[in-house]
C-alpha positions as CSV (number, residue, x, y, z in Angstrom):
1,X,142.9,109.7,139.0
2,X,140.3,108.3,136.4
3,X,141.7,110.3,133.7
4,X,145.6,109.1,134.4
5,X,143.9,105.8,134.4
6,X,142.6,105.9,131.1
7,X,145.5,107.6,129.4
8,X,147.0,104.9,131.0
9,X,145.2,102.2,129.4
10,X,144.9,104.1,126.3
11,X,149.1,104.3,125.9
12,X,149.1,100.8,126.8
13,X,146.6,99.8,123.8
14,X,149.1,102.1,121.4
15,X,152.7,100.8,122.2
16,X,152.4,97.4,120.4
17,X,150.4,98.6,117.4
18,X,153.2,101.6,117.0
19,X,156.0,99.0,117.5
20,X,154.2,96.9,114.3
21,X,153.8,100.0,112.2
22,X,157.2,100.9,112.5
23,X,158.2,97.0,111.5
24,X,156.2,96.9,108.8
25,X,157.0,100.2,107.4
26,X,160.5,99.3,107.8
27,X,160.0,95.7,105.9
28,X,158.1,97.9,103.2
29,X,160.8,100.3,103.1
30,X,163.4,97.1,102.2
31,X,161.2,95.4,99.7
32,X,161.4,98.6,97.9
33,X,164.8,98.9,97.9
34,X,165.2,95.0,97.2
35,X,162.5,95.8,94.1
36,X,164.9,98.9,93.0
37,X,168.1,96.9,93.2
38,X,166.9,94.2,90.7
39,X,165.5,97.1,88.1
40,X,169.0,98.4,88.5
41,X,170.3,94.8,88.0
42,X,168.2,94.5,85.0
43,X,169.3,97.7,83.4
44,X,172.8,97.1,83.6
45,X,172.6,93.9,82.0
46,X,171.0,94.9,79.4
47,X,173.1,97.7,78.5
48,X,176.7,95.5,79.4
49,X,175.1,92.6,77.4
50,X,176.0,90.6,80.9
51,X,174.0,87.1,80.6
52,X,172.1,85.5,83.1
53,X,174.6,83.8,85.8
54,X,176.5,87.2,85.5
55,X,178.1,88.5,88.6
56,X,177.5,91.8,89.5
57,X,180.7,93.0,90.9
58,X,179.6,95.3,93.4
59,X,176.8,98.2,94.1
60,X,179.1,100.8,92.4
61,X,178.4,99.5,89.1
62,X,174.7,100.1,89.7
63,X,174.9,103.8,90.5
64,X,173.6,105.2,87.7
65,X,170.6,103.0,87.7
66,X,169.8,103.8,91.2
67,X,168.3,107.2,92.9
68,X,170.5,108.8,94.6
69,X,173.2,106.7,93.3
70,X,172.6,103.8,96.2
71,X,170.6,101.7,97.9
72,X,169.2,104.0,101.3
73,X,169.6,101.8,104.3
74,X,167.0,101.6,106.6
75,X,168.4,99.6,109.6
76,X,172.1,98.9,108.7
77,X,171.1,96.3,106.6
78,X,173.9,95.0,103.7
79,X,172.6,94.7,100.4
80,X,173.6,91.9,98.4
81,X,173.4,92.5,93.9
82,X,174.0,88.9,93.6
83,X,174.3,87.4,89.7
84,X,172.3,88.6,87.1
85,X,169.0,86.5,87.1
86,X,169.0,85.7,91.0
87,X,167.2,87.8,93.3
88,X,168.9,90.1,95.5
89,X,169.2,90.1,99.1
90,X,169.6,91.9,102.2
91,X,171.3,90.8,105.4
92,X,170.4,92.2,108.6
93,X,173.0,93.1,111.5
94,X,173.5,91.5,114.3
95,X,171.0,92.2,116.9
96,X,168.5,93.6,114.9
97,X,164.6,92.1,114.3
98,X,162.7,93.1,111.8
99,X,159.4,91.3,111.2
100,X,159.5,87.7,110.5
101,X,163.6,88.3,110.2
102,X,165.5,87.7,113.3
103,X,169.0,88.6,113.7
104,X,171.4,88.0,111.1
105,X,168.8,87.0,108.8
106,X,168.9,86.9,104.9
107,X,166.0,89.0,103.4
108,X,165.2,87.9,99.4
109,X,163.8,90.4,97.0
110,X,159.6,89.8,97.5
């Protein structure tokens, strides 16, 4: 009975500090991609001699600049290019915390 107690007690001492390890691994994981998205931003301005105030039409354009050819999602999240010079973003889905980010919410690059 003591045992089950303390495994008890023990599990109960894990759960939250699993639950913020697996946030902040996920916020990592979307800074990165945030960080990749504006090196692949940058490259293809440079090389389409796109000014700053640019739109970036899509993601597509930034395939060869990226690994893998796109931006991995993590949690369904939408990733926004924006214009050349302005920091991209990602928009989480409905129903989905991450973080400081509730629902919805608009993440900008760090």
């Amino acid at each position: 009975m003591i045992v089950v107690g303390i495994i008890g007690l023990l599990a109960a001492l894990a759960v939250p500090s699993v639950a913020k390890a697996r946030d902040t691994s996920r916020m990592n994981l979307i800074y990165s991609n945030l960080r990749a998205l504006e090196t692949a931003k940058d490259q293809w301005a440079v090389e389409n001699n796109a000014a700053t105030g640019t739109p970036v039409p899509d993601l597509t354009v930034l395939k060869t600049y990226l690994r893998y050819g796109t931006v991995q999602s993590v949690i369904n999240e939408v990733y926004l290019a924006n214009p050349v010079g302005v920091a991209p973003e990602a928009d989480l889905p409905a129903g989905v915390t991450v973080g400081p980010y509730g629902p919805g919410a608009i993440i900008a690059a760090p």
